[in-house]
Backbone as a chain_set.jsonl record, in Angstrom:
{"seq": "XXXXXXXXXXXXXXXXXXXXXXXXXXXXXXXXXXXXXXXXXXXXXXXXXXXXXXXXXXXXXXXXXXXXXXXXXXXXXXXXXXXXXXXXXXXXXXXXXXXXXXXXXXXXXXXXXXXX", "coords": {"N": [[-3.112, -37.786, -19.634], [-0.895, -36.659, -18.24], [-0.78, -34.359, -20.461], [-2.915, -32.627, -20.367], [-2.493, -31.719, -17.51], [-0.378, -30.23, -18.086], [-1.053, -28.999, -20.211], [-3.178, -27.023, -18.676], [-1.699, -25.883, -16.731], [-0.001, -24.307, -17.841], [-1.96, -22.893, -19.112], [-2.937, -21.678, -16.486], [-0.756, -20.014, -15.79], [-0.36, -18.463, -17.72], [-2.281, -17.091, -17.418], [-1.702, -15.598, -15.099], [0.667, -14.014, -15.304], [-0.211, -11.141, -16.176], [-0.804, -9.693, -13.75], [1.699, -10.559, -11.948], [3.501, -9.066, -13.523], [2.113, -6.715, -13.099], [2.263, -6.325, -10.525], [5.283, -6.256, -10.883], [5.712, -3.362, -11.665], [4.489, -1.687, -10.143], [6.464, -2.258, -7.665], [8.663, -1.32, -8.498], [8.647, 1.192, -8.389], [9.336, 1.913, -6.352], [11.956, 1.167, -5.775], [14.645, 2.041, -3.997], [13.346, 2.846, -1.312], [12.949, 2.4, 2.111], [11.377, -0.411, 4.003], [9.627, 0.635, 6.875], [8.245, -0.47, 8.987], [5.595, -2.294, 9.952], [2.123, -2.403, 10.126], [-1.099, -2.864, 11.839], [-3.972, -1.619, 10.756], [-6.634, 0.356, 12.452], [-8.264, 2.135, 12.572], [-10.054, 5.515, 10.79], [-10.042, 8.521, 10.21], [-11.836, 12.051, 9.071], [-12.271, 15.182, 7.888], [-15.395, 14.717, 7.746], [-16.094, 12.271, 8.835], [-15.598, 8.935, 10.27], [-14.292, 5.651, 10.249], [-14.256, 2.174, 12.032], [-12.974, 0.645, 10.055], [-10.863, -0.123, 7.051], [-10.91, 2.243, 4.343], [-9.73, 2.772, 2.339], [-7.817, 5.559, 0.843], [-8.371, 9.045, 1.105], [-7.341, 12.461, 0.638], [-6.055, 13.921, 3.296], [-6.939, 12.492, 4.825], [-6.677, 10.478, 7.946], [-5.31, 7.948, 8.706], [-5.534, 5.562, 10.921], [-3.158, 3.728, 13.323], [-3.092, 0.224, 15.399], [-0.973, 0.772, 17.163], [-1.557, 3.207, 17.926], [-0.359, 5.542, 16.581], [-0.043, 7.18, 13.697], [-0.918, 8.021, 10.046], [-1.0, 10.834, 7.724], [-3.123, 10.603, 4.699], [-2.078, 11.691, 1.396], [-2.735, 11.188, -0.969], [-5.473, 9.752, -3.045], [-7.325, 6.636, -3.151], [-9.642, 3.628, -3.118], [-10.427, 1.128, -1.156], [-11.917, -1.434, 0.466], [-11.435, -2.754, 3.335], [-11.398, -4.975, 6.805], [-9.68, -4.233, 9.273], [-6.65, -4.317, 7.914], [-3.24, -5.024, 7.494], [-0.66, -2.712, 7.345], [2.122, -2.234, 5.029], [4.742, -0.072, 5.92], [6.62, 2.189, 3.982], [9.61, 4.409, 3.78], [11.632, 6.918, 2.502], [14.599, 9.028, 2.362], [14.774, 12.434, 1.421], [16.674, 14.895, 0.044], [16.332, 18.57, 0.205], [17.601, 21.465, -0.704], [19.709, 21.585, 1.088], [18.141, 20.581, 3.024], [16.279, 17.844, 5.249], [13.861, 15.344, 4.758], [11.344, 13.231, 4.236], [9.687, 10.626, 2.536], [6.625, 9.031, 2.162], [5.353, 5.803, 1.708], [2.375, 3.74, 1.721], [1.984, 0.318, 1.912], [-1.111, -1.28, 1.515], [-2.815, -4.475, 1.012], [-2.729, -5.086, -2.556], [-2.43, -2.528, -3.223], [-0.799, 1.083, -3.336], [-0.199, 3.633, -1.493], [0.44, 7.218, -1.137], [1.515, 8.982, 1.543], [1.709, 11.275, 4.266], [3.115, 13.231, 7.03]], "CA": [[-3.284, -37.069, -18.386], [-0.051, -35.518, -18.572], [-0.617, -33.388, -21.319], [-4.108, -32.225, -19.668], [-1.979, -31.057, -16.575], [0.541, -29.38, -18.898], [-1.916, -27.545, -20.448], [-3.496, -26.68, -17.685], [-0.183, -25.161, -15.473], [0.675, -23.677, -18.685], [-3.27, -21.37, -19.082], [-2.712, -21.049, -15.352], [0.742, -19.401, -15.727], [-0.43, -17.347, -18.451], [-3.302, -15.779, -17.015], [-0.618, -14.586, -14.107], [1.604, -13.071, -16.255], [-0.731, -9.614, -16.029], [-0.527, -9.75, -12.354], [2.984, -10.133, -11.742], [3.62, -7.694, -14.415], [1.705, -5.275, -12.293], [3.675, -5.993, -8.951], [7.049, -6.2, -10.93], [5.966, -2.173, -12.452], [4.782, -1.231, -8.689], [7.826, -2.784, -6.904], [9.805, -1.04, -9.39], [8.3, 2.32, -8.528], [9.142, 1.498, -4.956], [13.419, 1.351, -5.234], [15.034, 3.223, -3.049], [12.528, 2.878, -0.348], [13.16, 0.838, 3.215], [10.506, -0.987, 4.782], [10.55, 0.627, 8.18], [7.09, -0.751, 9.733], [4.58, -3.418, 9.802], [0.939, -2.155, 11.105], [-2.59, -2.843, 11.716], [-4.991, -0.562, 10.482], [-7.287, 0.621, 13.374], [-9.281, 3.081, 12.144], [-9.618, 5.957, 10.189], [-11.065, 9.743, 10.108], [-11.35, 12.759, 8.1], [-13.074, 16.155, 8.41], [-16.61, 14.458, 7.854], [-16.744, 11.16, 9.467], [-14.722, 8.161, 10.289], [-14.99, 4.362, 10.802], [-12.734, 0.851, 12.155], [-12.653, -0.326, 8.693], [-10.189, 0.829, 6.032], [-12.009, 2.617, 3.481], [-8.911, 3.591, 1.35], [-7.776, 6.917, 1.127], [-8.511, 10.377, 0.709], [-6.186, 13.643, 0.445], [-6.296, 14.059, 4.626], [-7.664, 11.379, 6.017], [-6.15, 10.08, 8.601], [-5.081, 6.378, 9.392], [-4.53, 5.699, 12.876], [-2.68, 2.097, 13.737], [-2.895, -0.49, 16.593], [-0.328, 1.592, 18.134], [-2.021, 4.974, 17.996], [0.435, 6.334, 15.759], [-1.515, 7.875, 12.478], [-0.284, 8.834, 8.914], [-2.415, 11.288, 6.353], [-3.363, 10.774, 2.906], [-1.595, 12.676, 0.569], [-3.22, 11.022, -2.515], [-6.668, 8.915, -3.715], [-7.833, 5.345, -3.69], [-10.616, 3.17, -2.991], [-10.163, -0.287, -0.93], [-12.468, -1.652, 1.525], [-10.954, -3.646, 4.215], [-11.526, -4.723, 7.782], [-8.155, -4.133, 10.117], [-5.184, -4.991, 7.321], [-1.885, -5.066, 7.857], [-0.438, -1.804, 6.297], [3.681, -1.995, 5.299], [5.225, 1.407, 5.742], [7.902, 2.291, 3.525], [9.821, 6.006, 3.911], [12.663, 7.376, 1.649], [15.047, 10.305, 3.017], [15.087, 12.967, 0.177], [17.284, 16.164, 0.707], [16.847, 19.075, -1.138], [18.332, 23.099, -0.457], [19.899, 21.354, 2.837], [16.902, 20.234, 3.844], [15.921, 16.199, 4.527], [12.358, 14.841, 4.719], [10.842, 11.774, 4.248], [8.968, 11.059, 1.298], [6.154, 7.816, 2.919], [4.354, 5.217, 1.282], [1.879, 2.795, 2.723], [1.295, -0.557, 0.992], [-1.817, -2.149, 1.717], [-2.974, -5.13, -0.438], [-1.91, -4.914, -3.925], [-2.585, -1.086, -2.977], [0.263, 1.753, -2.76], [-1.095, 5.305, -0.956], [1.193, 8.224, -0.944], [1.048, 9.309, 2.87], [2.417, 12.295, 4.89], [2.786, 12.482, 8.695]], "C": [[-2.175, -36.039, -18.201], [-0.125, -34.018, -19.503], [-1.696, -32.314, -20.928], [-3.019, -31.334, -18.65], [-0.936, -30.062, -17.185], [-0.181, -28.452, -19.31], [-2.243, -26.698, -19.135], [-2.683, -25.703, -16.714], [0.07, -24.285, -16.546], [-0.518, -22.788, -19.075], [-2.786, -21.458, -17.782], [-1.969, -19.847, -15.279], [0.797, -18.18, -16.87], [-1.408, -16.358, -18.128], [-2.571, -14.949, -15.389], [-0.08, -13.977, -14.43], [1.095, -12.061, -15.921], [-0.524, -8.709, -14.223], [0.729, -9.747, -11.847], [3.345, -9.037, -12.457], [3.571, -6.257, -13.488], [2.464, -4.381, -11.037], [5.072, -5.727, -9.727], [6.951, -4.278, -11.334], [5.938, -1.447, -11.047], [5.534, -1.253, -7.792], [8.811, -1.591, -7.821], [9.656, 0.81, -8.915], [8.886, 2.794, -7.246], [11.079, 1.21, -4.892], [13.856, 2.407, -4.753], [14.741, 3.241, -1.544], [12.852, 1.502, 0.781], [11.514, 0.957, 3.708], [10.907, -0.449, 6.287], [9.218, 0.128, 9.297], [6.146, -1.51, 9.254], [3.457, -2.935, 10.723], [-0.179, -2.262, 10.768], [-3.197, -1.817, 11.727], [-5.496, -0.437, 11.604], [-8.506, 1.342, 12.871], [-8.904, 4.438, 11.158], [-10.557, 7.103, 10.583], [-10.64, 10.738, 9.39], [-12.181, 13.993, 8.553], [-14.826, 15.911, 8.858], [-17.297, 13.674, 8.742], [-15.111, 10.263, 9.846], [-15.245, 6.684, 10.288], [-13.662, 3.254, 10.817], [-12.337, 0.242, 11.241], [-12.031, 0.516, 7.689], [-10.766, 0.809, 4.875], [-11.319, 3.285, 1.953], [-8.602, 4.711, 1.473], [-8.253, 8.259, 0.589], [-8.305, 11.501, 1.373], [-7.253, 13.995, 1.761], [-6.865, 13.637, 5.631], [-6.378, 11.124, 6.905], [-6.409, 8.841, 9.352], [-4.747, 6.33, 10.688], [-4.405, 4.034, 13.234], [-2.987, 1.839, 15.118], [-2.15, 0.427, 17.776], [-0.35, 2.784, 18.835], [-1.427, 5.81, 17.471], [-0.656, 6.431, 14.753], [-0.393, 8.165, 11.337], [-1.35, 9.404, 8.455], [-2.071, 11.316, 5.4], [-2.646, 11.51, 2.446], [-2.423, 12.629, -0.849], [-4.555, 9.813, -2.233], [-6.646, 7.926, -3.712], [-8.495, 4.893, -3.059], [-10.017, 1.585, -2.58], [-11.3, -0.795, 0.126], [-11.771, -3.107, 2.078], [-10.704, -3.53, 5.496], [-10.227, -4.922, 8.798], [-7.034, -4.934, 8.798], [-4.324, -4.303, 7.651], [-1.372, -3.882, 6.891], [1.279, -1.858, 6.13], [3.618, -0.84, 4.993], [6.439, 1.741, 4.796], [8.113, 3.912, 3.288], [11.345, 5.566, 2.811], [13.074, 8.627, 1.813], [15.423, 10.712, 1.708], [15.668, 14.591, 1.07], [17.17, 16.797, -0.108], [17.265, 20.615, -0.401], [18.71, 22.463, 1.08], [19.304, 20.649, 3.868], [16.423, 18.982, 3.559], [14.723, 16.245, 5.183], [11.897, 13.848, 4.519], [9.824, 11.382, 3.647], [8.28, 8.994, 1.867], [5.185, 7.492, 1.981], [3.588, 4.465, 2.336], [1.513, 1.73, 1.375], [-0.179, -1.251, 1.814], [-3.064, -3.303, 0.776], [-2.293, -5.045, -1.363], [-1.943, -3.311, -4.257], [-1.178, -0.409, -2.525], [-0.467, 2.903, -2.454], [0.263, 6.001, -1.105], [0.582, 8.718, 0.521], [2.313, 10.574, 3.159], [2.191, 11.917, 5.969], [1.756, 12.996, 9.206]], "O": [[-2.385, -34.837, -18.042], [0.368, -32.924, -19.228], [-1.412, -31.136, -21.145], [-2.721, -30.216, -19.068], [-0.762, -29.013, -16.565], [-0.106, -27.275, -18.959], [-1.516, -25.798, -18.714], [-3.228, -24.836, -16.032], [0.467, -23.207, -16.105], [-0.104, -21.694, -19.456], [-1.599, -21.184, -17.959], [-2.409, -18.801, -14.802], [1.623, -17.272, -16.956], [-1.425, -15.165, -18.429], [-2.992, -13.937, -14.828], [-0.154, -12.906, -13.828], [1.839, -11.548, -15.084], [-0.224, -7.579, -13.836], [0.946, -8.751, -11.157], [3.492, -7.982, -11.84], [4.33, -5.317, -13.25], [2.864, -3.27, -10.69], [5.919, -5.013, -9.189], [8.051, -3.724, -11.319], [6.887, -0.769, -10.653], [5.47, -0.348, -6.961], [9.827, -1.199, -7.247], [10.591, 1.573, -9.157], [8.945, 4.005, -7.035], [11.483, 1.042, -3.741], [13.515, 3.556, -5.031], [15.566, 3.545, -0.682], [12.959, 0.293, 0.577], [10.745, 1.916, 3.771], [11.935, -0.762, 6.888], [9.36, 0.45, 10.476], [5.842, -1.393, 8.067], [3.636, -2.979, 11.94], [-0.558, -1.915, 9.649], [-3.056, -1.013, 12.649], [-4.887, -1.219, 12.334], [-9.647, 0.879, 12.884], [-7.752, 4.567, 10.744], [-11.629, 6.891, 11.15], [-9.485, 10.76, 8.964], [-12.802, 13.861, 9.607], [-15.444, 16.481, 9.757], [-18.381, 13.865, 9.295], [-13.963, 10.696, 9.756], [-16.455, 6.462, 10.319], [-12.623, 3.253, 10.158], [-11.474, -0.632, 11.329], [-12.452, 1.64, 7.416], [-11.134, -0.218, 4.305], [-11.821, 3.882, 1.001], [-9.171, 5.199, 2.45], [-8.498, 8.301, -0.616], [-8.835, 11.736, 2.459], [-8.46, 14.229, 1.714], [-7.19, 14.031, 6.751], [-5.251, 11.514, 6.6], [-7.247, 8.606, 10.222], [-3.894, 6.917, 11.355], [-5.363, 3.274, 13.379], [-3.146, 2.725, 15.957], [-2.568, 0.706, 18.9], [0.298, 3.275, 19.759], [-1.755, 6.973, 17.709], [-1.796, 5.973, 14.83], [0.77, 8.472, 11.6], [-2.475, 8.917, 8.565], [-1.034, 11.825, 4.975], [-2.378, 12.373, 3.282], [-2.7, 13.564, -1.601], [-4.514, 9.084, -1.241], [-5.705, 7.619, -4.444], [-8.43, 5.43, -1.953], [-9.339, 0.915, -3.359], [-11.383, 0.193, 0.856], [-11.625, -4.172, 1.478], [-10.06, -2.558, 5.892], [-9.913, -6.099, 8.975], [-6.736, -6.122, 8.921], [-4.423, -3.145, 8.059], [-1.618, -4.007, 5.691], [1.864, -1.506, 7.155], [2.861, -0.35, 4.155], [7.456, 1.257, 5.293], [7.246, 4.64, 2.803], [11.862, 4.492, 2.503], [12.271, 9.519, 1.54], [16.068, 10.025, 0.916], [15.311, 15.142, 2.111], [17.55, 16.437, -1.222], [17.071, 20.566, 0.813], [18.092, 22.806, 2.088], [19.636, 20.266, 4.99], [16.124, 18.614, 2.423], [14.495, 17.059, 6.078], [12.779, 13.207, 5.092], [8.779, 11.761, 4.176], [9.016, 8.011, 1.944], [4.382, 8.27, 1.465], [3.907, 4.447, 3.525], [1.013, 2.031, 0.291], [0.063, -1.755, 2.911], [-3.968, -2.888, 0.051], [-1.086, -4.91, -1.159], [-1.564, -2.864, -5.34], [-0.456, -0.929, -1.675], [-1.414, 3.181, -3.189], [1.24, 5.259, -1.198], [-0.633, 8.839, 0.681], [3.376, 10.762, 2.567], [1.533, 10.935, 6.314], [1.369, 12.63, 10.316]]}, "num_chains": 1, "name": "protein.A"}
């Protein structure tokens, strides 16, 4: 029975491996960056349409949180999900003098590139 459960924890633990992997290359992409917000999705719209369910992004959509605050897309991806929790993470970049704020959004195992 032991050796059954050994195996067992031990294919478990190997078919994770790809999965952590993934977070440890995305986390990694992600130093530098503070966490400065925790928010519920609300809704979303774009030049065409909109709807309360997050639909992923696309270059100018616009997220709008619980709070009524909003970020837009900057970049592409595909998620469907109904109100999740989005973490915000910003990074102050300066360049000719000039600082700015370079914003992700995680949601799920999902990273977006966002603007304000």
């Amino acid at each position: 029975m032991k050796i059954f459960s050994l195996i067992f924890v031990l294919i478990f633990s190997l078919a994770a491996l790809p999965t952590y992997a993934k977070l440890a290359d995305d986390l990694n992409d992600l130093v530098g960056y503070t966490i400065t917000a925790s928010k519920t999705i609300n809704r979303w719209y774009d030049d065409e349409k909109g709807n309360d369910t997050f639909e992923g992004c696309d270059r100018g959509r616009v997220i709008v949180f619980d709070d009524n605050t909003s970020l837009t897309c900057a970049g592409r991806g595909y998620q469907y999900v109904y109100r999740p929790t989005a973490i915000i993470l910003t990074r102050e970049i300066t360049s000719k003098g000039k600082s700015f704020y370079d914003v992700k959004m995680v949601v799920g195992d999902k990273v977006y590139d966002m603007g304000r």
